[in-house]
N, C-alpha and C positions, 0 to 999 in steps of 0.2 A: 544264680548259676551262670547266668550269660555275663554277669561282669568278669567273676572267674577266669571265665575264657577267653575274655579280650583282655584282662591283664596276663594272665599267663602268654599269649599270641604276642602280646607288645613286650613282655620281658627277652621272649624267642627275639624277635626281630630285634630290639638292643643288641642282645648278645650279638645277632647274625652282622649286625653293624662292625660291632668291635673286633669279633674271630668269628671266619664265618665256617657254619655248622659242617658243611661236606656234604650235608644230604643231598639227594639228588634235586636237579633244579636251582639249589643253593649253595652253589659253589663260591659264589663272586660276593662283596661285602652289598654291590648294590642290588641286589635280586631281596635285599627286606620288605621293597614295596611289596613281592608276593607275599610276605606275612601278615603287612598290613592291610590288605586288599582283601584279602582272609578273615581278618578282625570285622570290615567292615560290611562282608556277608554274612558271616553269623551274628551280625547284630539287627542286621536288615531284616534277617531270617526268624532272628528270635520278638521283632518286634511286629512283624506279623503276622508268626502263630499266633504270640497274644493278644492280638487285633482281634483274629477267627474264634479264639475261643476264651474272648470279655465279653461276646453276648449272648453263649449259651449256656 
């Protein structure tokens, strides 16, 4: 599930590279690092829930 989301995050942020989305906060081509920055907390996130619960 967590790769999922950081390829779909990273396909976002391509896109927001190439034409950017209009959302808010993301107006400018170079505001993708907030997508990637995004990728790289739900993965931090998702690596340790499964940290707290591989040992019970």
């Amino acid at each position: 599930m967590t790769k999922i989301v950081a390829i779909l995050l990273f396909l976002i942020a391509a896109i927001q590279v190439i034409k950017p989305l209009g959302w808010p906060g993301l107006k400018k081509r170079a505001d993708a690092w907030k997508l990637v920055a995004g990728v790289v907390c739900v993965t931090f996130a998702s690596l340790v829930l499964s940290a707290l619960f591989q040992g019970a």
